[in-house]
C-alpha positions as CSV (number, residue, x, y, z in Angstrom):
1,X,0.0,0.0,0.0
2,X,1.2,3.7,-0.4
3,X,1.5,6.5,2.0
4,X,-2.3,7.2,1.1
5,X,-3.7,3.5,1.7
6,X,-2.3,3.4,4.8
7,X,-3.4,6.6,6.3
8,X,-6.7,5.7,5.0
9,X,-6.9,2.2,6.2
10,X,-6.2,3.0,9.4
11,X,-8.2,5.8,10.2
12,X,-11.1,3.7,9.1
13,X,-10.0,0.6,11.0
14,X,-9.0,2.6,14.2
15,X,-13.2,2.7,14.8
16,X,-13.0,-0.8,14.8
17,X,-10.4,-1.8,17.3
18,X,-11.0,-1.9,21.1
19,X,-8.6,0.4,22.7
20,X,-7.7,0.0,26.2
21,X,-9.0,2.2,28.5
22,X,-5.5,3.4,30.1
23,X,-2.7,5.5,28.5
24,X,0.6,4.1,29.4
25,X,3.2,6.6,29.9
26,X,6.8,6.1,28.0
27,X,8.1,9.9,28.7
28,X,9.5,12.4,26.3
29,X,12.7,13.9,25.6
30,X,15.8,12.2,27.1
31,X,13.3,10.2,29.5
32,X,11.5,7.9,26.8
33,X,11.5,4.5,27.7
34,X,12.8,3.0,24.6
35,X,12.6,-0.7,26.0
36,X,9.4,0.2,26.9
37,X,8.3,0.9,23.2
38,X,10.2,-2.5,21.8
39,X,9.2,-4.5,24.3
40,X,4.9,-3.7,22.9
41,X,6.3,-3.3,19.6
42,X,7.8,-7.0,19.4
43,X,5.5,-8.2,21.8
44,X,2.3,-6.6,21.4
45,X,2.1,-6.2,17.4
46,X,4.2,-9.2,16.9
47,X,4.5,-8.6,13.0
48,X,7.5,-8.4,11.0
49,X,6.3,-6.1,9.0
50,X,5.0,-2.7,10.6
51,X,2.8,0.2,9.1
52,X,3.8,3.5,10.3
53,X,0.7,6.0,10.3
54,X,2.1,9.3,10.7
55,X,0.7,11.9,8.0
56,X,-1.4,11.2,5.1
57,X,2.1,12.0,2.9
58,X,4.4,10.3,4.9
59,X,3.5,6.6,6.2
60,X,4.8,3.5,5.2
61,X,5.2,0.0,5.9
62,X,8.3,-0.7,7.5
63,X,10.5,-3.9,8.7
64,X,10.3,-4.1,12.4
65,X,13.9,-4.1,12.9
66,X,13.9,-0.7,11.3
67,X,10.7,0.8,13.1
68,X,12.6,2.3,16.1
69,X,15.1,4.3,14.1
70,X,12.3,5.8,12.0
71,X,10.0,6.7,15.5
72,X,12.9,8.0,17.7
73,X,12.9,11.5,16.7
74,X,8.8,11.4,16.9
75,X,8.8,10.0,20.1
76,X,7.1,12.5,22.8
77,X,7.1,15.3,20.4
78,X,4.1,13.7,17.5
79,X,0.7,11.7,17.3
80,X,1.4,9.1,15.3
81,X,0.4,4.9,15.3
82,X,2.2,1.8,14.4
83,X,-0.2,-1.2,13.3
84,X,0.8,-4.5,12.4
85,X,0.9,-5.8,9.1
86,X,-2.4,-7.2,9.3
87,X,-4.1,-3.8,10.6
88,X,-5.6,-6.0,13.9
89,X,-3.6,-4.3,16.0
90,X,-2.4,-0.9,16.9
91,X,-0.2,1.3,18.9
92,X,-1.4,5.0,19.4
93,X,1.6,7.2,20.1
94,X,0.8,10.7,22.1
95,X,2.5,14.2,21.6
96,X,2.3,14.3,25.1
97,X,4.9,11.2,25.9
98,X,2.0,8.5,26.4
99,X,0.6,5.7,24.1
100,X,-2.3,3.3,23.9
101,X,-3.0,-0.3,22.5
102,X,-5.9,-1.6,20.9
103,X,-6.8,-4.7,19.0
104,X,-9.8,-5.9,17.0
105,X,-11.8,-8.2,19.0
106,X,-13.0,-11.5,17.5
107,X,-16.9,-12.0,17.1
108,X,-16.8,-14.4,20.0
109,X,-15.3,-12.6,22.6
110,X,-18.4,-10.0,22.4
């Protein structure tokens, strides 16, 4: 998908995830937790492949080994989201130096 696709896809797919109801704070400036952010990234998205939904110009699917270089200067300074490469599952990064998870929920879990 382009830049485009992806900004679309997830801003239409963010309504359909269920986000947790706390923000987890990873700091900003020379206090972000950067384990912190690899450990949900590997963990929680557990994809190879990550899109990262910045601007409508400027996302892009991305290797996970690669992700943390292209968020670091973002980090507590831009919104921005990281989804895995089948779009169930999301990371919502805050300006403000917190984030929030959310995943689609199967049909049976309701």
């Amino acid at each position: 998908m382009d830049s485009r696709q992806i900004y679309k896809a997830a801003e239409h797919l963010g309504t359909t995830l269920t986000w947790e109801k706390d923000w987890i704070h990873f700091g900003t400036g020379d206090e972000v937790n950067i384990h912190l952010i690899d450990d949900f990234i590997v963990n929680f998205l557990q994809s190879d492949q990550i899109n990262f939904v910045h601007e409508r110009t400027n996302s892009a699917t991305i290797e996970v080994s690669k992700i943390l270089p292209t968020i670091k200067d973002l980090l507590g300074k831009s919104n921005f989201e990281l989804w895995n490469d089948s779009m169930e599952r999301a990371i919502q990064f805050n300006r403000i130096g917190v984030l929030l998870k959310g995943e689609k929920t199967p049909y049976n879990k309701l």
